[in-house]
C-alpha positions in Angstrom: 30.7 -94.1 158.8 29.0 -96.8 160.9 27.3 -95.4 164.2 28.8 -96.5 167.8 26.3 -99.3 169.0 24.9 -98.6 172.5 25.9 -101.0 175.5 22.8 -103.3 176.7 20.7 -101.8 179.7 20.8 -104.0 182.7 17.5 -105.1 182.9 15.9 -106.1 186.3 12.9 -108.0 185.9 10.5 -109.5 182.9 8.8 -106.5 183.2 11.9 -104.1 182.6 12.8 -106.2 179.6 9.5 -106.3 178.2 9.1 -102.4 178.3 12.8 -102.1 176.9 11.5 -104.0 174.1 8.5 -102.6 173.4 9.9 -99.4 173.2 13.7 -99.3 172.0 15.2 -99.3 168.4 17.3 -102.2 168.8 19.2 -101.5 165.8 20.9 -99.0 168.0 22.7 -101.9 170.7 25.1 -103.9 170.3 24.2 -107.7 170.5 27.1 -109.3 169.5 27.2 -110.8 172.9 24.0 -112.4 172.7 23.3 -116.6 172.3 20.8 -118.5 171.2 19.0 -120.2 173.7 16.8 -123.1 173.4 13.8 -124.3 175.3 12.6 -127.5 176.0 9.0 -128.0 176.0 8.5 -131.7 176.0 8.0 -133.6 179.3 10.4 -136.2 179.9 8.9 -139.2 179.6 11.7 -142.1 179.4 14.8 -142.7 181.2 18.3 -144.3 179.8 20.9 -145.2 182.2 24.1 -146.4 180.3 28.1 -147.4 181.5 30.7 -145.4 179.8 34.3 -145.4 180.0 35.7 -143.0 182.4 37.6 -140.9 179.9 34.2 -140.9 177.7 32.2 -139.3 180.8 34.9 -136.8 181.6 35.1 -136.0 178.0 31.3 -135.4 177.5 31.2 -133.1 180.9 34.3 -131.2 179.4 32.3 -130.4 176.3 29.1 -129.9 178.2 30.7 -127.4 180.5 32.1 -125.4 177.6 28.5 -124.8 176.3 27.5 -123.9 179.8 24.4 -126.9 179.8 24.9 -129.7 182.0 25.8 -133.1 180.5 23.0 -135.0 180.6 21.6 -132.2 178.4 24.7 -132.0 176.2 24.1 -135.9 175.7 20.3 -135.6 174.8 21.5 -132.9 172.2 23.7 -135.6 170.8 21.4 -138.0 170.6 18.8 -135.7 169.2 20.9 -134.5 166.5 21.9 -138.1 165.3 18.3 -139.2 165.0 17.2 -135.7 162.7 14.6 -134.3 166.0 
């Protein structure tokens, strides 16, 4: 029989979530809930400004919004994923 997975501590501060970390079994919560998240480390160095259609824009910020990253992001993602970055 399969053990009842703790609830996630609310955790504060970095400095909470570092010593929650260091020293609890994680094994023992349930993270289900959690997402990946992705960082972006390179500086932006070039700018694109392009026309759309309306219902192309409105499109892109409903999908955007759905991931919870704004669109100009969602875009970028896009085009990084076409060109194999």
């Amino acid at each position: 029989m399969k053990a009842k997975l703790k609830a996630m501590p609310s955790l504060r501060s970095d400095t909470d979530a570092e010593h929650f970390v260091d020293s609890a079994d994680l094994s023992q919560y349930d993270l289900s809930g959690f997402q990946p998240a992705s960082f972006e480390f390179e500086p932006k160095s070039a700018a694109l400004t392009m026309r759309l259609p309306a219902p192309l824009l409105e499109a892109l910020k409903r999908k955007a919004q759905a991931q919870g990253i704004p669109y100009t992001r969602y875009v970028r993602r896009l085009l990084e994923k076409d060109v194999g970055l």
